[in-house]
MDTraj code that builds the backbone (N, CA, C; nanometers):
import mdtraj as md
import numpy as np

residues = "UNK UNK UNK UNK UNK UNK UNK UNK UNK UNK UNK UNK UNK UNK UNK UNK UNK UNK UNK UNK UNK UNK UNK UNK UNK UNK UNK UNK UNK UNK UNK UNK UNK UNK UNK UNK UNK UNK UNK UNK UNK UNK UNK UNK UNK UNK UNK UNK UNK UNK UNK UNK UNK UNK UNK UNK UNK UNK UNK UNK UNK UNK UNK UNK UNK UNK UNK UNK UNK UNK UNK UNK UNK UNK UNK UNK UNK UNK UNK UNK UNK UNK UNK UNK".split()
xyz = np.array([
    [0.0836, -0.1177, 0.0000],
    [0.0000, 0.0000, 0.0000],
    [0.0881, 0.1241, 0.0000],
    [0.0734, 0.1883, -0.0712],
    [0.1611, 0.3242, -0.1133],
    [0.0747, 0.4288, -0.0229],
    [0.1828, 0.4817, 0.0364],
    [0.1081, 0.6689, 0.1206],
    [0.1279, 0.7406, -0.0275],
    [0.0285, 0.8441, 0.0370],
    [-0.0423, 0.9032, -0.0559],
    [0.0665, 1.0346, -0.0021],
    [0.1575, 1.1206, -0.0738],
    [0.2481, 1.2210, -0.0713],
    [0.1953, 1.3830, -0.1189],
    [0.1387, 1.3964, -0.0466],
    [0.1193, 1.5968, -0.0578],
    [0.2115, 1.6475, -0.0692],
    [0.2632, 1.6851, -0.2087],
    [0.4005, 1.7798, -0.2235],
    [0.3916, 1.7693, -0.3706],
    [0.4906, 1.8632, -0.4276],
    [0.4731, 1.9324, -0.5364],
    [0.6022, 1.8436, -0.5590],
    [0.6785, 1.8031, -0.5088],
    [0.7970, 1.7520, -0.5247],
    [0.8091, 1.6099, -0.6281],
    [0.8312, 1.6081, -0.7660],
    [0.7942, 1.4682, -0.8615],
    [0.8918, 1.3538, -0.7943],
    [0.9525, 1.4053, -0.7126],
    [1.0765, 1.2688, -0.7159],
    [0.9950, 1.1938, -0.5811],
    [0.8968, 1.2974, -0.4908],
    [0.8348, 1.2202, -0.4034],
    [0.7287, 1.1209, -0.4244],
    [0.7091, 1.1194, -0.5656],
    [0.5849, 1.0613, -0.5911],
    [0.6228, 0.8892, -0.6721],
    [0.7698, 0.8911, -0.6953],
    [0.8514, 0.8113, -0.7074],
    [0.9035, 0.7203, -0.6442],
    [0.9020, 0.7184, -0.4876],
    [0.9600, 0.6710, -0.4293],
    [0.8709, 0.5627, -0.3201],
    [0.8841, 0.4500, -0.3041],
    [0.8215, 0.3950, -0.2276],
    [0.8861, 0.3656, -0.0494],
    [0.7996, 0.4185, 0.0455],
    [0.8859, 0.4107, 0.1257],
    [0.8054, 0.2743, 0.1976],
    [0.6930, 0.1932, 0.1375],
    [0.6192, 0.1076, 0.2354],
    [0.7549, 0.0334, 0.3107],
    [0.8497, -0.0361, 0.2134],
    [0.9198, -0.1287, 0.2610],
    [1.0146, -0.0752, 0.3360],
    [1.0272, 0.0322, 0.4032],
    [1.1503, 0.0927, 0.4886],
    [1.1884, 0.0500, 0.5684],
    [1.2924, 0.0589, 0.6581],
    [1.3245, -0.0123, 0.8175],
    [1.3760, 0.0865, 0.8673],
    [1.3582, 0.0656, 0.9907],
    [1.4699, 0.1860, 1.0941],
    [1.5973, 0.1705, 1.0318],
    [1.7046, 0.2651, 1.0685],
    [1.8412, 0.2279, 1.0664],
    [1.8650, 0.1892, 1.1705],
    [1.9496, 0.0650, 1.1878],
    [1.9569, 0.0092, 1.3355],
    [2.1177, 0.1292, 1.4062],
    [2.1451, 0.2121, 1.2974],
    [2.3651, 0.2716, 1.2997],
    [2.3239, 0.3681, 1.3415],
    [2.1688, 0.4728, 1.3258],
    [2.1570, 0.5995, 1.3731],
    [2.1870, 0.6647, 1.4922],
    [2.2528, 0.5739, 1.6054],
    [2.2568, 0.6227, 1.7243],
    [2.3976, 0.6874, 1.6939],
    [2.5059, 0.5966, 1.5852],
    [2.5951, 0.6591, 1.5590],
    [2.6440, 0.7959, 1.5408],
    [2.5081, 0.8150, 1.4640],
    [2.4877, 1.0020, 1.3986],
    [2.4825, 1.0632, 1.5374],
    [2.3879, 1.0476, 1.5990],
    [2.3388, 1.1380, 1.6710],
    [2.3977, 1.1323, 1.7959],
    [2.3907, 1.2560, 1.8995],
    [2.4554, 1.2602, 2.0409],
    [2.3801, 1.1540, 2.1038],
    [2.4902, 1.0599, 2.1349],
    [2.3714, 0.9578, 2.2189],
    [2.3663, 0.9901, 2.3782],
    [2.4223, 1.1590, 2.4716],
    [2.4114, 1.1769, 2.5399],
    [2.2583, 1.1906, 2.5759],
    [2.1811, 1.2155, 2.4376],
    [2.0502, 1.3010, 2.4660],
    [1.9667, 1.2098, 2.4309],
    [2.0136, 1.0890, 2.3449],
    [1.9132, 1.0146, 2.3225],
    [1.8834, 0.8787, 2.4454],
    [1.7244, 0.8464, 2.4433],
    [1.7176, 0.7167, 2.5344],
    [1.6207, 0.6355, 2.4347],
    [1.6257, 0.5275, 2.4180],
    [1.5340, 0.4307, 2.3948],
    [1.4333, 0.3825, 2.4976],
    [1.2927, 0.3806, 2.4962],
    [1.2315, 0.3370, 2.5350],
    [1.0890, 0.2162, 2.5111],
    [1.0492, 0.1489, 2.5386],
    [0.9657, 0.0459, 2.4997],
    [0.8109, 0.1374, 2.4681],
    [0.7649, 0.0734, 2.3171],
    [0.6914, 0.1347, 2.2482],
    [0.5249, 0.1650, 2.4083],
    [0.5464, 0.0830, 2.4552],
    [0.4187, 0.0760, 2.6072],
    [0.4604, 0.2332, 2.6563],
    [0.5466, 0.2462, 2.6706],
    [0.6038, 0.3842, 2.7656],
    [0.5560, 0.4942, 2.6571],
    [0.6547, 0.4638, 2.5915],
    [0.6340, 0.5878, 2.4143],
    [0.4723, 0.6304, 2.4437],
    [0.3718, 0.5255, 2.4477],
    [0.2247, 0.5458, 2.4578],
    [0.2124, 0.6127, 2.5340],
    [0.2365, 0.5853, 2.6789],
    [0.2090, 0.6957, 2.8081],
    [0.2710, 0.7835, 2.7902],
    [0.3997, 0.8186, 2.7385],
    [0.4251, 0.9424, 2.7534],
    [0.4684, 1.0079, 2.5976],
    [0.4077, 1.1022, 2.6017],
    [0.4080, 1.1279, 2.3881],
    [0.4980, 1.1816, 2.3739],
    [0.4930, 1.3261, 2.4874],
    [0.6029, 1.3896, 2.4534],
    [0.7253, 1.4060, 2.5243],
    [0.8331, 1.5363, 2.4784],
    [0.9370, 1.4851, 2.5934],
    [0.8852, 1.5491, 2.7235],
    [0.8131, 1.6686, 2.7215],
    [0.7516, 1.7486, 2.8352],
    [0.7467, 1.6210, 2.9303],
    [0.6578, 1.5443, 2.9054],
    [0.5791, 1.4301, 2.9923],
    [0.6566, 1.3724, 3.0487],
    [0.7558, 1.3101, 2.9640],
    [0.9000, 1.2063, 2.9479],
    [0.9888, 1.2982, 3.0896],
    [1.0036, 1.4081, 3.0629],
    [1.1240, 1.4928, 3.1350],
    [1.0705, 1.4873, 3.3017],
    [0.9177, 1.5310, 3.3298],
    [0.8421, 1.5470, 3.4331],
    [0.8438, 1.4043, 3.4919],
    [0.7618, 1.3421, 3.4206],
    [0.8250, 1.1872, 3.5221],
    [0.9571, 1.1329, 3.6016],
    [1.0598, 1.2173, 3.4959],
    [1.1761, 1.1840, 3.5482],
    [1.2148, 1.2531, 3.7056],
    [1.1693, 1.3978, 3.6549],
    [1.2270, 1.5209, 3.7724],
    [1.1723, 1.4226, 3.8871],
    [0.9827, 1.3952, 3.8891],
    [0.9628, 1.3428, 3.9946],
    [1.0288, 1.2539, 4.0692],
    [1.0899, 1.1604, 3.9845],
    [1.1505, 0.9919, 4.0525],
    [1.2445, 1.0761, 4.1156],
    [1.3477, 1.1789, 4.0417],
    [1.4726, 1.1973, 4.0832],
    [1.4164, 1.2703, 4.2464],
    [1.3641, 1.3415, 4.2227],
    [1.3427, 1.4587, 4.3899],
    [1.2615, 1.3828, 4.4577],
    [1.1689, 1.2907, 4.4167],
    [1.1541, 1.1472, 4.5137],
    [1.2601, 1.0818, 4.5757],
    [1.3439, 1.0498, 4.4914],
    [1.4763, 0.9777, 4.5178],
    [1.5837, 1.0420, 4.5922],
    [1.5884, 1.1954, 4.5669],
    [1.6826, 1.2593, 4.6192],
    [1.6387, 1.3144, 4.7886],
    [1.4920, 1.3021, 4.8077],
    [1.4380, 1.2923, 4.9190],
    [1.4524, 1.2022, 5.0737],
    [1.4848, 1.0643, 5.0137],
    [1.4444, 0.9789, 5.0907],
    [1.6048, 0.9589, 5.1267],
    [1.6238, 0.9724, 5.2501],
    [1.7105, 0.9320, 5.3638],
    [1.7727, 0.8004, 5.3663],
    [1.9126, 0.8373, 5.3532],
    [1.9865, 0.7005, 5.3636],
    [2.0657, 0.7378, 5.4807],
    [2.0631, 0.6223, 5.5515],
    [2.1482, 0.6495, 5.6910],
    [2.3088, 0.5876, 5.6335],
    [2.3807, 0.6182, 5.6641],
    [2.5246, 0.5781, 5.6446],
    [2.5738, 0.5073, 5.7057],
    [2.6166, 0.3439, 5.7301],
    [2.6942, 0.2453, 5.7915],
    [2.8226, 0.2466, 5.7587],
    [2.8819, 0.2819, 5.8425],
    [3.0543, 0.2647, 5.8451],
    [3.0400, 0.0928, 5.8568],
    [3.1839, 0.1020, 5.7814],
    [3.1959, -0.0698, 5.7379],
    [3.2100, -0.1435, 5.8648],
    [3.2411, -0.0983, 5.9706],
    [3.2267, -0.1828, 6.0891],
    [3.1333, -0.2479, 6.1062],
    [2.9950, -0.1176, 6.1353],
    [2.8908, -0.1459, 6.1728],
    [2.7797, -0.2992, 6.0486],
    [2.8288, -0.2861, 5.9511],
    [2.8043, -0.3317, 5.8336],
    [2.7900, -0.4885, 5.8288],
    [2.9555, -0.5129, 5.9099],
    [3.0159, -0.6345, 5.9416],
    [2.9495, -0.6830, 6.0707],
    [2.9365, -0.6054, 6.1595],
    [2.8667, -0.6574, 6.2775],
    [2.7448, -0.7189, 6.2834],
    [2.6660, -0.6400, 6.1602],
    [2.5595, -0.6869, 6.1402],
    [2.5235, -0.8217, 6.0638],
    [2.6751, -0.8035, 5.9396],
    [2.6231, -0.9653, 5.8787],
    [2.6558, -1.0771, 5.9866],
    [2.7454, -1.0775, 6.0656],
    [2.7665, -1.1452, 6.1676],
    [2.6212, -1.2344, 6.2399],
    [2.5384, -1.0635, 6.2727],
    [2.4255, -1.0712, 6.3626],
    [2.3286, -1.1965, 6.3016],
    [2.3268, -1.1513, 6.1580],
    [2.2032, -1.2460, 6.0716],
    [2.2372, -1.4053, 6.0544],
    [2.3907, -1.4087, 6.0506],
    [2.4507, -1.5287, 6.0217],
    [2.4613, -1.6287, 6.1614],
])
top = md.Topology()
chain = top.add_chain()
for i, resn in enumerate(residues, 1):
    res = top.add_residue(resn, chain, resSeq=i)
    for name in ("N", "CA", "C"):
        top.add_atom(name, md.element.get_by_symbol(name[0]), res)
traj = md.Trajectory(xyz[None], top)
């Protein structure tokens, strides 16, 4: 099934793109600092990057919230002791 091409352009009307594939090398091109892959389920929930970015902030200042107490390695050892 051929898409139907709105453009004035003749060479677009030439070209079939049904059979295309991703490029699997494109990460090559591009900064892959900025890029993430995600599973097409997620892609659904979140469309854009707005959405994408906000979910994140939350986890992180969730995450950056919650209290970790600090065990010096002594205390650490004493304890696997305790369980064992």
């Amino acid at each position: 099934m051929k898409a139907v091409i709105e453009s004035d352009d003749p060479l677009d009307r030439e070209l079939d793109f049904s059979k295309s594939r991703p490029n699997p090398y494109w990460l090559g091109v591009v900064d892959r600092q900025y890029v993430r892959l995600i599973k097409k389920d997620l892609a659904e929930m979140f469309p854009d990057n707005e959405s994408v970015n906000g979910a994140l902030r939350t986890i992180a200042d969730a995450a950056g919230r919650a209290k970790r107490s600090k065990v010096s390695a002594r205390r650490a050892s004493i304890r696997k002791k305790a369980r064992a």
